[in-house]
Backbone as XML, in Angstrom:
<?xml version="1.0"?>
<chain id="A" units="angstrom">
  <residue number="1" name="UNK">
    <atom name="N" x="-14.644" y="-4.904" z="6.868"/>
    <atom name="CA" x="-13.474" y="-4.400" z="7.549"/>
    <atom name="C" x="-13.179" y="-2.991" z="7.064"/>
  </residue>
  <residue number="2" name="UNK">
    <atom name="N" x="-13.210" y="-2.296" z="7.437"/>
    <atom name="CA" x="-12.673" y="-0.848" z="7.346"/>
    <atom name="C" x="-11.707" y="-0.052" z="8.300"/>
  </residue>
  <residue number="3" name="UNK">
    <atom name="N" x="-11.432" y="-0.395" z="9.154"/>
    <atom name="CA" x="-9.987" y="0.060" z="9.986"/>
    <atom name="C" x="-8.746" y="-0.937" z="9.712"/>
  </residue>
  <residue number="4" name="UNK">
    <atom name="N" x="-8.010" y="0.159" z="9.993"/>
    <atom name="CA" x="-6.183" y="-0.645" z="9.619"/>
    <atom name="C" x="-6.222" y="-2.069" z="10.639"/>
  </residue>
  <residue number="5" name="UNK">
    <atom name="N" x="-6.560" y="-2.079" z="11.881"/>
    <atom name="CA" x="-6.525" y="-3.127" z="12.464"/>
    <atom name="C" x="-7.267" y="-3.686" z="12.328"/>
  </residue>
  <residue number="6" name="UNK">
    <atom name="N" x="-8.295" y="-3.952" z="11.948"/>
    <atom name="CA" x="-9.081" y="-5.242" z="11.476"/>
    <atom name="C" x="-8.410" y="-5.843" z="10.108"/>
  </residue>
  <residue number="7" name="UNK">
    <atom name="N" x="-7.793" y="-4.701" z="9.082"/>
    <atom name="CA" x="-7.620" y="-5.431" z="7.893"/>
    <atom name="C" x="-6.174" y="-6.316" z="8.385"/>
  </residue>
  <residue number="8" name="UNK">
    <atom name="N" x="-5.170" y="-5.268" z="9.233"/>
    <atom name="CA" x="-4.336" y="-6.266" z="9.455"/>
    <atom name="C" x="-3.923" y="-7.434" z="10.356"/>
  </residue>
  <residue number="9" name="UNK">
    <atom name="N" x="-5.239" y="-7.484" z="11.054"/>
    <atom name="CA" x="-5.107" y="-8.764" z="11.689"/>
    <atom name="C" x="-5.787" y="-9.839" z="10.926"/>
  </residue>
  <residue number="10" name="UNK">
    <atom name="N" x="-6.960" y="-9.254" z="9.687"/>
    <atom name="CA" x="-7.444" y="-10.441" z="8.952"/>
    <atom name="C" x="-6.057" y="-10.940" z="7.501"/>
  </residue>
  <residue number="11" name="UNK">
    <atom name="N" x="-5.434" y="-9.867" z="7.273"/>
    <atom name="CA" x="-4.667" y="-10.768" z="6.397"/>
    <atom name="C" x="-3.530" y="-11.484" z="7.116"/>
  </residue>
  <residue number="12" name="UNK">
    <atom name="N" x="-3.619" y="-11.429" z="8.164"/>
    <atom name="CA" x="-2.849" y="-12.802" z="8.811"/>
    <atom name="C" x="-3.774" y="-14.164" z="8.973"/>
  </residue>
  <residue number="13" name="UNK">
    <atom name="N" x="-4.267" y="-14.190" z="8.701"/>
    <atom name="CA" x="-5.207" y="-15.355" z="8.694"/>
    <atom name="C" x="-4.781" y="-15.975" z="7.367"/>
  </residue>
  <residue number="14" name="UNK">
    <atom name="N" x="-5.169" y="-17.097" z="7.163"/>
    <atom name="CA" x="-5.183" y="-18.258" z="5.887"/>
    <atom name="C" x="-5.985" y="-17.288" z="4.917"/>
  </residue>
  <residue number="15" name="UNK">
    <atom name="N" x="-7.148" y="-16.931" z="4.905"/>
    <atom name="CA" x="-7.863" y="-16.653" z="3.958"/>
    <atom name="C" x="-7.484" y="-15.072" z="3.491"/>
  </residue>
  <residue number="16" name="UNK">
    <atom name="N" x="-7.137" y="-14.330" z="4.892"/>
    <atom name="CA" x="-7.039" y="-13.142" z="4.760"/>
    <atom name="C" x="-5.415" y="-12.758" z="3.747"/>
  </residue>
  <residue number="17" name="UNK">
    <atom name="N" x="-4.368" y="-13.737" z="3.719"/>
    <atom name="CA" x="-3.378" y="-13.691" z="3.248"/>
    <atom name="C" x="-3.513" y="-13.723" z="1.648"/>
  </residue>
  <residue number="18" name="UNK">
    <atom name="N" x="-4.474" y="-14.441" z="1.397"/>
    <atom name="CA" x="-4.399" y="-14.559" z="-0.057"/>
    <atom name="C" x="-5.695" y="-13.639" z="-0.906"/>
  </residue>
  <residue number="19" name="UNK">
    <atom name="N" x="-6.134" y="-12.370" z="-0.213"/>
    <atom name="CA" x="-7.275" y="-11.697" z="-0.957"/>
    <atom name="C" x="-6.769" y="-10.259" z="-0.951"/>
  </residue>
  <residue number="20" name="UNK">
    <atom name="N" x="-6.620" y="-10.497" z="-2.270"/>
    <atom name="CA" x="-5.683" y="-9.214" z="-3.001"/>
    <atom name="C" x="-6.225" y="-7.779" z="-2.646"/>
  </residue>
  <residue number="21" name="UNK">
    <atom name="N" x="-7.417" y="-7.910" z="-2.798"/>
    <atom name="CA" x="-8.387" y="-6.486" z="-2.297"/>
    <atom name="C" x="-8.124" y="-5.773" z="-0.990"/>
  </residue>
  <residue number="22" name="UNK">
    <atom name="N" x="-8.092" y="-7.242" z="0.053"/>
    <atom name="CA" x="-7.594" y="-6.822" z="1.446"/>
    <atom name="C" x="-6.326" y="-6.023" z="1.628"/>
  </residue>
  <residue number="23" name="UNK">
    <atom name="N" x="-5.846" y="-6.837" z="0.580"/>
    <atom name="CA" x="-3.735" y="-5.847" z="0.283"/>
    <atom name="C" x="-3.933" y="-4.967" z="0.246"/>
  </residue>
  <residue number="24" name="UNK">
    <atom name="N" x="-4.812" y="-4.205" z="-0.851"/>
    <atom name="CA" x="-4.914" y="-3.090" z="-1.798"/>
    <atom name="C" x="-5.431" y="-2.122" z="-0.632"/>
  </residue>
  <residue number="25" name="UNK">
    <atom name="N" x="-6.498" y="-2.571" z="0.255"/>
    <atom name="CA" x="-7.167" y="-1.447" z="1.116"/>
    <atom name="C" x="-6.483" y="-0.906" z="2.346"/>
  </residue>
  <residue number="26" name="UNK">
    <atom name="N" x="-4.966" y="-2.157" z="2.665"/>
    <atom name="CA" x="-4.614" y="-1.870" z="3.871"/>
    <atom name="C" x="-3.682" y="-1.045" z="3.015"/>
  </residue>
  <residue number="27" name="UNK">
    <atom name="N" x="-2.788" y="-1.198" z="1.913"/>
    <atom name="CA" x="-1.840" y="-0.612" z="1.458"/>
    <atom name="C" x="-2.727" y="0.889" z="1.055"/>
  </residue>
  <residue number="28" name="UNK">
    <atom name="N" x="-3.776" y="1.094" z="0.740"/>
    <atom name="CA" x="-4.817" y="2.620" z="0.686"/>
    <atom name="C" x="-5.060" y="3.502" z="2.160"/>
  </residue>
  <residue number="29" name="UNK">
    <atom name="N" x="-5.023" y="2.429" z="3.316"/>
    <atom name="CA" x="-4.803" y="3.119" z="4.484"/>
    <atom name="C" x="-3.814" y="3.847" z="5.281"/>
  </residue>
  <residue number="30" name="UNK">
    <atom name="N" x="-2.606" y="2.156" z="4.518"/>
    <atom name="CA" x="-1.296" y="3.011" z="5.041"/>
    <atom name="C" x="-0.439" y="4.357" z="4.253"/>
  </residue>
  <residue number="31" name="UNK">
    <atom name="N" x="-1.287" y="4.314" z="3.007"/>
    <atom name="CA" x="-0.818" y="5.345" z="2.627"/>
    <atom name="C" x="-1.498" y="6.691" z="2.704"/>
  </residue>
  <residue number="32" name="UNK">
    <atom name="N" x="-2.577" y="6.684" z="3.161"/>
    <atom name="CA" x="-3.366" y="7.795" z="3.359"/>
    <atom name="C" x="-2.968" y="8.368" z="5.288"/>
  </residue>
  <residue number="33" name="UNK">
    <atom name="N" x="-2.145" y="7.582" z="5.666"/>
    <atom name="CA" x="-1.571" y="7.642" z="7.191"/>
    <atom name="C" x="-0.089" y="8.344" z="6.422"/>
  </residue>
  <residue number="34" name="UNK">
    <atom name="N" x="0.527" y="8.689" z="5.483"/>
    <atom name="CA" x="1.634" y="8.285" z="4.956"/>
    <atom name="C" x="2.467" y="7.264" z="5.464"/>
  </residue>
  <residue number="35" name="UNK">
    <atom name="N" x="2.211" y="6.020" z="5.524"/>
    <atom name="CA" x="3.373" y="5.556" z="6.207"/>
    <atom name="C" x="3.687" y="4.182" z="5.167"/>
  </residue>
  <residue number="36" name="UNK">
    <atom name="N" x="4.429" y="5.077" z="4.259"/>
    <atom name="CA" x="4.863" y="4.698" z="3.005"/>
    <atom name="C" x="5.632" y="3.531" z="2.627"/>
  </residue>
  <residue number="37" name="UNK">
    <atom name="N" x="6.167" y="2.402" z="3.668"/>
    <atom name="CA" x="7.071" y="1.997" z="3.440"/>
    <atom name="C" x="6.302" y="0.503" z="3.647"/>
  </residue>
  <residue number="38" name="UNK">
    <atom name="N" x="5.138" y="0.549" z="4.859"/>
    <atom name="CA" x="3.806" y="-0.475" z="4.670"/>
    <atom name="C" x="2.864" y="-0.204" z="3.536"/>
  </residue>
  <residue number="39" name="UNK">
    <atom name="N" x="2.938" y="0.726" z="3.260"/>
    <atom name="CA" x="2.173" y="0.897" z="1.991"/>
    <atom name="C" x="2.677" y="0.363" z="0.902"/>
  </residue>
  <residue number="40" name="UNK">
    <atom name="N" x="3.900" y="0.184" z="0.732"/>
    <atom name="CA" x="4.638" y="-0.073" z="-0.589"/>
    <atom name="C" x="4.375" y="-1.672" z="-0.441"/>
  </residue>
  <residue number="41" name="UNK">
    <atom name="N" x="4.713" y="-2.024" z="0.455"/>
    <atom name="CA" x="4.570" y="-3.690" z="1.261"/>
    <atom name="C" x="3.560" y="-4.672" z="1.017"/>
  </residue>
  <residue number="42" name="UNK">
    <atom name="N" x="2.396" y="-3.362" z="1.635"/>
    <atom name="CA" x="1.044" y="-3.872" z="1.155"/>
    <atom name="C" x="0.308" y="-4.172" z="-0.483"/>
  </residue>
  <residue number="43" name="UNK">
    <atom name="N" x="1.151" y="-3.232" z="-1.299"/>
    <atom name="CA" x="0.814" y="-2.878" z="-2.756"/>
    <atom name="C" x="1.948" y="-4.472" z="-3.497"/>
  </residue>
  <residue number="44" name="UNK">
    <atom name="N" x="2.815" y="-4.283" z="-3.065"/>
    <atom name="CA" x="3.664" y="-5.326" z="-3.368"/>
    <atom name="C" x="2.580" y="-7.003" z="-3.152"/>
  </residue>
  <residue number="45" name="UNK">
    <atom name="N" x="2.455" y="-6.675" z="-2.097"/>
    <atom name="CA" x="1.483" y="-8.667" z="-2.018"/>
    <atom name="C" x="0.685" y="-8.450" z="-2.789"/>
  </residue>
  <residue number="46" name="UNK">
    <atom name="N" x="-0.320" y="-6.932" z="-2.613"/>
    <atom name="CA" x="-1.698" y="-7.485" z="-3.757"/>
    <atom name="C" x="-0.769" y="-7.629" z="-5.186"/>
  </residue>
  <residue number="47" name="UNK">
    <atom name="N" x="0.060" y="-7.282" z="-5.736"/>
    <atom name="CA" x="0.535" y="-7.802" z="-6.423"/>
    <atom name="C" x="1.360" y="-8.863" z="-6.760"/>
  </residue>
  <residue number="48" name="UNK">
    <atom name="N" x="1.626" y="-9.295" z="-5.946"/>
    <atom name="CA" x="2.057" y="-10.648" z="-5.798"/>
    <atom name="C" x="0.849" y="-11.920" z="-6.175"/>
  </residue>
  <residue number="49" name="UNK">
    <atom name="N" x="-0.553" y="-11.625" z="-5.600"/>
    <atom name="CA" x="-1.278" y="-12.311" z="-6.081"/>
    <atom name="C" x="-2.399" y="-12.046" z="-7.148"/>
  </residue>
  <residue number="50" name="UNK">
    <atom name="N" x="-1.690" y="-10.857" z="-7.785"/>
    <atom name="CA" x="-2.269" y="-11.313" z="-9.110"/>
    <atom name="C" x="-2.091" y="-9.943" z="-9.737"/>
  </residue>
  <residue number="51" name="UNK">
    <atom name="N" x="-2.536" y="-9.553" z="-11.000"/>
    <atom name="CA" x="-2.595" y="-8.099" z="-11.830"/>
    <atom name="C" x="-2.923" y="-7.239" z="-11.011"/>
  </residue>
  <residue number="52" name="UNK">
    <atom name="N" x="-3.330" y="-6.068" z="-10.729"/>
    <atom name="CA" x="-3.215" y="-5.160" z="-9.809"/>
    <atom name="C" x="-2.925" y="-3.851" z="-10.395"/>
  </residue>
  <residue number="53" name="UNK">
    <atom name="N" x="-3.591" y="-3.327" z="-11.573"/>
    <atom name="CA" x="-3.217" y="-2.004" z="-12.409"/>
    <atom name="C" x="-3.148" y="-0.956" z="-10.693"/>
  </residue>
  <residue number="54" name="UNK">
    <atom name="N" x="-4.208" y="-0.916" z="-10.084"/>
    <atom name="CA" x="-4.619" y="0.279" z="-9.227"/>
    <atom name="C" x="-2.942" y="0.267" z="-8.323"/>
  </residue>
  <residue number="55" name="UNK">
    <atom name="N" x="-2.951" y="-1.078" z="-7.211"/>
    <atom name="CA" x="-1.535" y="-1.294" z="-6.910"/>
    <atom name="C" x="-0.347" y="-0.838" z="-7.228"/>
  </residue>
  <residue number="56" name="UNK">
    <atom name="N" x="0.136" y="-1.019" z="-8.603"/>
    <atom name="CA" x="1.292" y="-0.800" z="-9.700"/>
    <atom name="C" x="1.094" y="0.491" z="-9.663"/>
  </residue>
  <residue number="57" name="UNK">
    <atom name="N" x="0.175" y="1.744" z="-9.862"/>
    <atom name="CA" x="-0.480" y="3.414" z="-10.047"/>
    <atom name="C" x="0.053" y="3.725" z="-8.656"/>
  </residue>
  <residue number="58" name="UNK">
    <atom name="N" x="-0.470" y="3.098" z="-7.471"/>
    <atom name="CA" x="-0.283" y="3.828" z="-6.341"/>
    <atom name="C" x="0.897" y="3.206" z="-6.061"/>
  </residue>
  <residue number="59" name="UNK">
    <atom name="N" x="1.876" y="2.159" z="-5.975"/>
    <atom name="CA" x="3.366" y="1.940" z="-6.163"/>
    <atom name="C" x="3.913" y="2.969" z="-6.542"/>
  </residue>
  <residue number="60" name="UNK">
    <atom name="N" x="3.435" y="3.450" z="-7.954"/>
    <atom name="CA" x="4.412" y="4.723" z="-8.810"/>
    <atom name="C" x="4.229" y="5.940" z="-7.769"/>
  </residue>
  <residue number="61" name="UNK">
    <atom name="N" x="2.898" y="6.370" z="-7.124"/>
    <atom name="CA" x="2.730" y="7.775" z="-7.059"/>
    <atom name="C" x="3.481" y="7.627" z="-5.718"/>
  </residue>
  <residue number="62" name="UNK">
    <atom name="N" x="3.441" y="6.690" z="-5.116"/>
    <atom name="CA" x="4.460" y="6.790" z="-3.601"/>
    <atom name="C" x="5.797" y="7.178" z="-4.045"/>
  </residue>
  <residue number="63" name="UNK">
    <atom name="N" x="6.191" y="5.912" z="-5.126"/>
    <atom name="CA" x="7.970" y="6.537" z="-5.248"/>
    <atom name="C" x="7.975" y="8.020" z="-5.874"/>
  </residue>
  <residue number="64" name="UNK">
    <atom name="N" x="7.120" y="8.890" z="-6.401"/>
    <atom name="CA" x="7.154" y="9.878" z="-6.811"/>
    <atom name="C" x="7.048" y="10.828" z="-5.519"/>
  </residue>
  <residue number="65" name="UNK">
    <atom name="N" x="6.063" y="10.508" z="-5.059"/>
    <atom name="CA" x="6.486" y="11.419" z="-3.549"/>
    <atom name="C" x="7.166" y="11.504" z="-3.029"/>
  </residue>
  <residue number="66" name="UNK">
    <atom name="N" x="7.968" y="9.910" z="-2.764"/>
    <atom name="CA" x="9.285" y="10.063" z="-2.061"/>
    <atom name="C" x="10.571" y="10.574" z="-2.936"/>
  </residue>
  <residue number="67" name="UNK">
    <atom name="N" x="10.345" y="10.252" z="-4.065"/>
    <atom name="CA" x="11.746" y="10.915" z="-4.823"/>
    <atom name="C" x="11.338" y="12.598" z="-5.219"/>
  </residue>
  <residue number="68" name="UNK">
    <atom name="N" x="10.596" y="13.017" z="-4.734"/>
    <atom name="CA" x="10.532" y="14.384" z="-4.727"/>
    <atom name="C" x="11.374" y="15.346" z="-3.899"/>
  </residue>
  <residue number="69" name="UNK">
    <atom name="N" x="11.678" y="16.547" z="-4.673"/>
    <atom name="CA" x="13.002" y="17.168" z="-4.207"/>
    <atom name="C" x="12.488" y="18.823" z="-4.420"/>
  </residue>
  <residue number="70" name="UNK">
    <atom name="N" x="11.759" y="19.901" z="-3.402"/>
    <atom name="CA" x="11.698" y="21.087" z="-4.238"/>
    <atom name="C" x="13.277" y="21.421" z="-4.189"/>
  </residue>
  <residue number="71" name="UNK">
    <atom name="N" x="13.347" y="22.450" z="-5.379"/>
    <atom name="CA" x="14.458" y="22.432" z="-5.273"/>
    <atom name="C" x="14.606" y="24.167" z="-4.487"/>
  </residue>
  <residue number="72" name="UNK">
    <atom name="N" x="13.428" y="24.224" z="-4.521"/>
    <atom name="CA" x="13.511" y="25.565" z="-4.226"/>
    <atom name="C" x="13.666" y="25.833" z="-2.669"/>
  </residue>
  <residue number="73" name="UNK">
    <atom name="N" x="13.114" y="25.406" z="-1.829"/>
    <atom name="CA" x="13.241" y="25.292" z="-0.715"/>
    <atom name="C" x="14.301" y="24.173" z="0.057"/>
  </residue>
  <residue number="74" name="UNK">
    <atom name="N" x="15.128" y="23.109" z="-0.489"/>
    <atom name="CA" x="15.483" y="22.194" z="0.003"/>
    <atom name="C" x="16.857" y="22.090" z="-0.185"/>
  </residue>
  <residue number="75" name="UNK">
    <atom name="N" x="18.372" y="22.775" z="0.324"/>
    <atom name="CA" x="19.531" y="22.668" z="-0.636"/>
    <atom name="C" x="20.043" y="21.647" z="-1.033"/>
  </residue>
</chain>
């Protein structure tokens, strides 16, 4: 599986729901789309089913993007 719609129609499936990797790649797609808020979603289940260092890393660097503020350009 390598497109967003194949991964997310396979983790609706029985098998596809519980394989953490599948989380991790759709939550790597949706964030490379920025669309940060399925991404966070996606990072959240693969962690839900189990350790997930990479998950927890790209969790942090999203909220860092989003809590980013230049200050220079932004009043």
């Amino acid at each position: 599986m390598k497109t967003k719609e194949e991964l997310k129609r396979y983790v609706t499936t029985e098998q596809g729901a519980k394989d953490q990797n599948a989380w991790y790649k759709l939550g790597s797609l949706y964030r490379k789309d920025e669309e940060w808020g399925k991404a966070l979603n996606a990072y959240a289940r693969c962690m839900e089913l189990g350790a997930s260092n990479a998950a927890q890393e790209a969790t942090e660097a999203i909220k860092r993007i989003l809590d980013y503020k230049n200050t220079n350009w932004m009043p």
